[in-house]
Structures are given as C-alpha cells and as structure tokens.
N, C-alpha and C positions, 0 to 999 in steps of 0.2 A: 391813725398816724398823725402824727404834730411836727410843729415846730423843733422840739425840743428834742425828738427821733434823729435831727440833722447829724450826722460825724460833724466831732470839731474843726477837724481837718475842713471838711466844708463849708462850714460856717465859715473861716475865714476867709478862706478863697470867696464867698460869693461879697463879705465885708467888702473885698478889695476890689472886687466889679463894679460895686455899689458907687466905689469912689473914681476908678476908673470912666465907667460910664456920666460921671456929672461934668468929667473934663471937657475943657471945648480945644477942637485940635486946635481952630483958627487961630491960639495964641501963639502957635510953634511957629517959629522959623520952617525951610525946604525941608534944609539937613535932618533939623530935629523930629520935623514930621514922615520923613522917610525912614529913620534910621526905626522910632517908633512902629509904624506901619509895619513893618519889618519884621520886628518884635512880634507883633501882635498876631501874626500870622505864625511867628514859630510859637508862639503857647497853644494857638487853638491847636496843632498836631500834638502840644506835650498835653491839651485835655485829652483832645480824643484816644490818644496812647493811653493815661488814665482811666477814659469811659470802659477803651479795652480792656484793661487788664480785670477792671469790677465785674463786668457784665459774663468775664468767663467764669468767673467766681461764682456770681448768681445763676448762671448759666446751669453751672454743676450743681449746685443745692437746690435748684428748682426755686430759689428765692419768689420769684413772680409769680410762680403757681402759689404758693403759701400766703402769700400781699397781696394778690391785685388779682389770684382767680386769671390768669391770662400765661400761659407758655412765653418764653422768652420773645420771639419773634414778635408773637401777635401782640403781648405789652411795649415794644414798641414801635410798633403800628398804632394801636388804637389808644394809646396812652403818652407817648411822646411824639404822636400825628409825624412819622416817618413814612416816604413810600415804602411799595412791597419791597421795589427793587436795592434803596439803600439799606431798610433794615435787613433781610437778607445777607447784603454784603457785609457788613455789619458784625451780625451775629457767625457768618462765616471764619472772618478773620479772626475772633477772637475762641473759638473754637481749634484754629491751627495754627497760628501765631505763634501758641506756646512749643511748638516742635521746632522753630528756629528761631534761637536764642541771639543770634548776633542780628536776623530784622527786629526783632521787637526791641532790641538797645537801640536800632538807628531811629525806630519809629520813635521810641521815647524820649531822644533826645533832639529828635526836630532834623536826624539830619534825612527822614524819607516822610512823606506827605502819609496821609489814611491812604489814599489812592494807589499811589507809587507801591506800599505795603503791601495791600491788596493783590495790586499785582503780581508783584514779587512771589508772595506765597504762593499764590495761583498756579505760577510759572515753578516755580520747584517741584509742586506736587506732581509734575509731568516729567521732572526730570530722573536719571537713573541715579539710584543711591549710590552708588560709587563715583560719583561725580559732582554730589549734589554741594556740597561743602563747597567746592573749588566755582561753581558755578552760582553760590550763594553770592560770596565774594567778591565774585566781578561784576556781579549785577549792583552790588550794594556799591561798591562803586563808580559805577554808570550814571547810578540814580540821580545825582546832579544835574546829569546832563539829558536827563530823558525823559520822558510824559512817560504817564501809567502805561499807556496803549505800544507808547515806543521800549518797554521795559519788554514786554511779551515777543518785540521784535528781534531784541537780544539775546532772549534765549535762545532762541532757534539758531542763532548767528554764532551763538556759544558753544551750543553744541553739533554745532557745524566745524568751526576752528578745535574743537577738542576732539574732533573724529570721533565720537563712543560709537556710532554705525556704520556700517557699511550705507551707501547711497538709497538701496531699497529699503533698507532697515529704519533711512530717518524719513524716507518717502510717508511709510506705513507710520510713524510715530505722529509724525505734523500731521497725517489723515487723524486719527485717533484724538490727537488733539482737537483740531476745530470742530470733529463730532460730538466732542464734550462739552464744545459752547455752544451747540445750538438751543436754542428756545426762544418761545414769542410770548410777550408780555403784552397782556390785555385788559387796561383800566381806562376807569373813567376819571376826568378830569376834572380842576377847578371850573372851567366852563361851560359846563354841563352837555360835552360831549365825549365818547369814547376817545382811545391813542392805542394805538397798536405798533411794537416796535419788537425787534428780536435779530436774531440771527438764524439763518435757515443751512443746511447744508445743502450741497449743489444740485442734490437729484431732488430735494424738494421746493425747492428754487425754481427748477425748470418745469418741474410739473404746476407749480402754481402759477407762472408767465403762460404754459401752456392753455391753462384752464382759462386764466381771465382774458388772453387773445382769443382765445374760441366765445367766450360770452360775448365779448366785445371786439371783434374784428378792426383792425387796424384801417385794411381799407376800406370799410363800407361804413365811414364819418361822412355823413353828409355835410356842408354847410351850416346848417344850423344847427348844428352840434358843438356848439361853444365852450363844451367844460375841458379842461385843461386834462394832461395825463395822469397825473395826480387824483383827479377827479373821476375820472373814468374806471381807472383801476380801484378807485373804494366801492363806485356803484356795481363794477363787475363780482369784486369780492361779497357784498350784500347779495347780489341775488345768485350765487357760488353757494353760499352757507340757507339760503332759502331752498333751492333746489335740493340740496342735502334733506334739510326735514321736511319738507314735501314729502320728497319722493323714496327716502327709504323705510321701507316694510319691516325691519329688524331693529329699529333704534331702541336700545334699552330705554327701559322704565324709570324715571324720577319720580322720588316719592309718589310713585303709584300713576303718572301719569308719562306719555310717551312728552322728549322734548317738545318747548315750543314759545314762539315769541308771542308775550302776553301783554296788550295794553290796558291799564286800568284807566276809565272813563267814565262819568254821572253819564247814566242814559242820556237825560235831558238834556244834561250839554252836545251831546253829539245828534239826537235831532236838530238842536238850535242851530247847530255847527251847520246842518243838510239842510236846516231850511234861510240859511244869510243870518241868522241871530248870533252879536257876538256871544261866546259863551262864559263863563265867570269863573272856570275850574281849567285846569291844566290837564292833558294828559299825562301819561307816566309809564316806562315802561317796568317789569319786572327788578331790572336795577338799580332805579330810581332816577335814570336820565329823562329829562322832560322830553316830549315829540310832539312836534307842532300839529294844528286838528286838520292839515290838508292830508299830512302821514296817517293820521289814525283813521280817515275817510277812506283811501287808498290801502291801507291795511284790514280793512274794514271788508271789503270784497271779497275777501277769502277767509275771515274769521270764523271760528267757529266759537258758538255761544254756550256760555258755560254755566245753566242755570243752577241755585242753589236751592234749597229748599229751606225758608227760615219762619222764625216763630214774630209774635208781637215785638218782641223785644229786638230784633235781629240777629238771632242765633240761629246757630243750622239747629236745626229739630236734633234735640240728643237722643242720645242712643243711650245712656243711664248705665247698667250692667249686664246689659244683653251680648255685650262683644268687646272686645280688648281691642279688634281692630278699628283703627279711624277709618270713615269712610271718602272717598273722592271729593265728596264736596265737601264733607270737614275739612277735610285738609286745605283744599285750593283755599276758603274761606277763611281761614287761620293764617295762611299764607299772606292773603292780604290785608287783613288786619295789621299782622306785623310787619306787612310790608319787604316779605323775601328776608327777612332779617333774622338772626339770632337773637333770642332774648335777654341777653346779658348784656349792659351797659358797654357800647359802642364797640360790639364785636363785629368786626368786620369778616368774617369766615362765613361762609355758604352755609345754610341753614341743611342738615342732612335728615333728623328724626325730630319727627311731632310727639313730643316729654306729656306725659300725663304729671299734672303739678303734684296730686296728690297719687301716688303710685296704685295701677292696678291691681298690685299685691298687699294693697293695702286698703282695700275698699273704695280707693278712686274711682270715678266714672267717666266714661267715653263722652264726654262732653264739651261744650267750645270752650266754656268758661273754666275747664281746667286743662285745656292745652296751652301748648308751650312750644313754639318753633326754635333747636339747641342746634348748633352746629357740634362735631362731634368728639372734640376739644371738650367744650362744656356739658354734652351729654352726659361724657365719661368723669366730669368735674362730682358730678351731682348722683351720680351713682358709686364710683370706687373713692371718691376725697372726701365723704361724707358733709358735702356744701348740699343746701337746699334752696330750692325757687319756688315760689308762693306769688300769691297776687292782696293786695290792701286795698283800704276800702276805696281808694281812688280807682283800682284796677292797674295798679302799674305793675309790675313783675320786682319780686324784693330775692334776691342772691345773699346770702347767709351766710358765711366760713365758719369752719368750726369752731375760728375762737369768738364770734360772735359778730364780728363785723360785718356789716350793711353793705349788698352797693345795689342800688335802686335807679330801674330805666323810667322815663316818661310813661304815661298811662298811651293804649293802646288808642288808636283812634277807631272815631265809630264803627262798627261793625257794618258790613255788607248789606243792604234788605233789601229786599225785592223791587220792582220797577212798579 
C-alpha cells in the first residue's frame, strides 16, 4: 500500500490537519480560543462517527483480514496501538450502531460523545422492543445533560417512570443487567507492571473479600506490617492464584504442559545474583514483565527446572520424520525463543499451536528450525486463507498473502543452550 491508495476524501481532511496543526493558538483572543477549542472537540466526535461508520464496513468485508492478515479487533490493537478495552468498545459500537438510526445521526452530528453513544446502545440493548423507540428518545435527549455512566442510570430510571414491569419483574431485569457487565481485565502496562480492573458480581465479590481476609487476616497485622490495604489485598491475591496452581491435581494442560509461572534467567546471572555479584541481564516473566532478581531468588525456591536437551548449535535435538508430534521440550524451547509470542508481526494474542513452517503433509520435519508459535487467528490464517510463514536467511519469520505482500518480524533471538 502507498500514498496514492489514500481516498481523496482523506487526503484532504489530513491537508487541512497539516494546516490546522502549524497554527499557534497563542495568537487567539479567550473568546476566539474557546469558541475554537469548542469546535475542535465537536469534529473529533464527527471523526470518530466517521471512523464508525468505515470500520463497520470493513468490519463486514473482513477488509483487515485481506490487508494487514489481522481480524478487525486485533488490527486495531496491534496496528493502530489501541487498548483491548477501547478497541473492543470500539468495534462493538460500530457493529450495533447501525440498529439505531436516530443515535448514529446524534453521534454524527456531535450532538452525543463516542462515549455517551456507546452507552446509549449498550443501554437499549437491554431494553424491551416495545419501548425502545420511546426510550431512545429520551435518553438522546438527556445526553446533554449526562456522563456515559450517568446515561445507564437513566435507563433504569426510564424504565421505571414507563412502568413496562411489574417491581419483581424490573428487580430480575436490573439483576440480569449488571450480570452482563461483569468481567475483569488483566493487562500489562506502559510501566512494566500488570493493572487489574473489572466488574465482579456480588457473590463473586464476597467470595473473593472472603478469600483474601482469610490469607490475610485483618487482625493479625502486626506493627511492622507497613503496607497499605491496597497492598495487602494485591500480595493476598498473588499468593490466592499461587495456591491455585500449587495445589490443584486437575488443571488442564497448556500446550502439553500443566499451568505455571515461568521466569526466564542466564543461569549465570542468577548464581551471581546468590553470590552479591551485580548481574547484567534482567529477568523476565512469561509475558514479558521484568521481575526484580530478589523475586526470581524467592521464586526460585519452589522452581522447578526445566532442562532441555540441545545440539552445538542450540537447538533441541530434532526429531526429523520420526513424529508429527512436538515434544515437551520442543515446544517450551520454541516458546522461549519467541518469547510466549505469535509469530506474526506485532500480534498480540496468546500463542495456542506450535505451526510446522514447512507442513507435515508436505514433508516438513519435526524440527526447531521449522517451528513457528501461531496464535489461533493466524493458524487458521495460514492454513484456510491460503497466507504462508517461512523463515529467511536472517531467520526472521516472512507472512505472505495471497496477493504477495510481505510482513516480516524481527529475527528470533538466540536460542536456549545448555548451562
């Protein structure tokens, strides 16, 4: 793709950015710099209205699967760097937006926010089709006067003043409702530490305060027990989800191995670490968050070690055509090579099947150098949309599309070898 691929339509929109952005506001007068500011806020809704309405278009034609090898969500995630959580909401809205014809006019005329929209749809989809017109209406009206958060409060308040239930009846709807918001979001952040945030319903609310009172006992804080509530409740949650894979006998199998939290570490460094030597490498954990070397000492106590077997060159010992299956240590050793990643250029989805580059049914061999960690998005990319992944002489992993286009990751870093 090029320059010249642009819609005209776009071209000039971005012309006019070009000129907008050289302005310096400081020459404005209050008036002229508010009335502006103003402005400038009701076009970014008349883009994002815009972004809408393309992206459901693309949406339907799988455009992004055809261009960029990526599902609507995941291109923009890993392509326009949005979180999970906005592009989700995102890709939601413009998915049901098109079912109410008088929000997507307010949305694209600036008189309701991306947000305020969002919510709105949200809030209809819960409400009853014989009402929903009349409760479109007053909410799109409201909109002025109300936050996203406080748009959600008015339905309920709507359809409370329009009587459609009887008292048990809207009891059981508002349940059903806030059960359809529960969920918890677990990413890492620009900081290089995790964020955990969500919505829980009441009886998993109480059982999770139960759990982490009982790990961590309210009264038996000593004095020197300095860390805040905030703090206490993250270290109870940690060793909550360590108990878990401890101690359960039945946890399903991941790619062939039971759960478990993995730190990657140079031997060397972690003797030097035990013996007061500072060390020159970082640790790391599975999802690529750094962990200081007093954690991977302390982590270290209960490790269990995960030896591989490799050749001169640092490859697990292949296995050639003797078997279609990877083995244990193939895989974990693949794993860290790519580093828990999907091999496609900046796919951020969980890696699910170890891809033979050159296919088994096609005389491939069970080998490191022709594995390939796909998450399963792209598995399915590379076997039903006829895309191919290969490796060049640098060893980076080369993505193919059928009309010939290239998208090519970084070369794999060294491989694993023995201590």
């Amino acid at each position: 793709m090029s320059v010249s691929d642009t819609p005209e339509v776009v071209a000039r929109v971005r012309a006019a950015l070009h000129v907008l952005a050289a302005f310096d506001p400081t020459e404005l007068a209050d008036a002229s710099l508010f009335v502006g500011l103003t402005e400038l806020y009701d076009l970014e809704t008349t883009v994002r209205a815009v972004q809408t309405r393309w992206l459901a278009v693309a949406d339907t034609r799988e455009t992004t699967i055809a261009m960029a090898g990526r599902a609507s969500r995941s291109w923009l995630i890993e392509d326009c760097n949005l979180g999970g959580r906005d592009a989700s909401s995102r890709l939601r809205l413009a998915r049901t937006i098109g079912a109410f014809p008088a929000v997507e006019s307010a949305f694209r005329s600036a008189r309701t926010t991306a947000d305020q929209a969002m919510a709105i749809v949200a809030s209809l989809s819960d409400v009853p089709v014989d009402v929903r017109d009349t409760v479109e209406s007053l909410l799109l009206e409201r909109a002025p006067m109300a936050t996203p958060c406080g748009l959600t409060r008015v339905t309920e308040q709507l359809l409370a003043e329009l009587d459609t239930d009887g008292p048990a009846e809207r009891a059981e709807a508002t349940r059903q409702r806030r059960l359809a918001r529960r969920g918890v979001d677990l990413d890492a952040t620009f900081e290089g530490v995790g964020s955990l945030s969500g919505t829980l319903a009441p009886e998993v609310h109480d059982a999770l305060k139960a759990a982490l009172d009982a790990i961590d006992p309210p009264g038996l804080r000593g004095d020197e027990d300095d860390r805040t509530p905030r703090q206490r409740r993250h270290d109870a949650l940690g060793a909550l989800a360590r108990h878990y894979l401890d101690g359960a006998a039945s946890l399903p199998a991941v790619n062939g191995e039971r759960p478990r939290v993995v730190v990657t570490i140079n031997a060397a460094d972690l003797l030097a670490a035990d013996a007061g030597v500072a060390a020159n490498r970082h640790a790391r954990l599975d999802s690529g968050l750094p962990v200081s070397l007093d954690t991977v000492r302390r982590l270290a106590c209960d490790a269990q070690l995960l030896p591989v077997a490799v050749d001169e060159s640092g490859d697990v010992l292949r296995l050639g055509r003797t078997t279609r299956v990877w083995s244990v240590a193939q895989r974990r050793a693949a794993w860290i090579r790519d580093k828990g990643r999907c091999a496609f250029p900046r796919c951020r989805r969980p890696p699910v099947d170890l891809h033979h580059l050159v296919w088994w049914s096609n005389g491939g061999s069970t080998d490191l150098d022709n594995a390939a960690w796909l998450c399963s998005f792209h598995h399915w990319l590379v076997h039903e949309r006829r895309w191919t992944v290969s490796r060049d002489t640098e060893r980076a992993y080369v993505f193919t599309a059928p009309d010939g286009r290239e998208f090519r990751t970084r070369p794999p870093p060294e491989q694993p070898r023995a201590a």
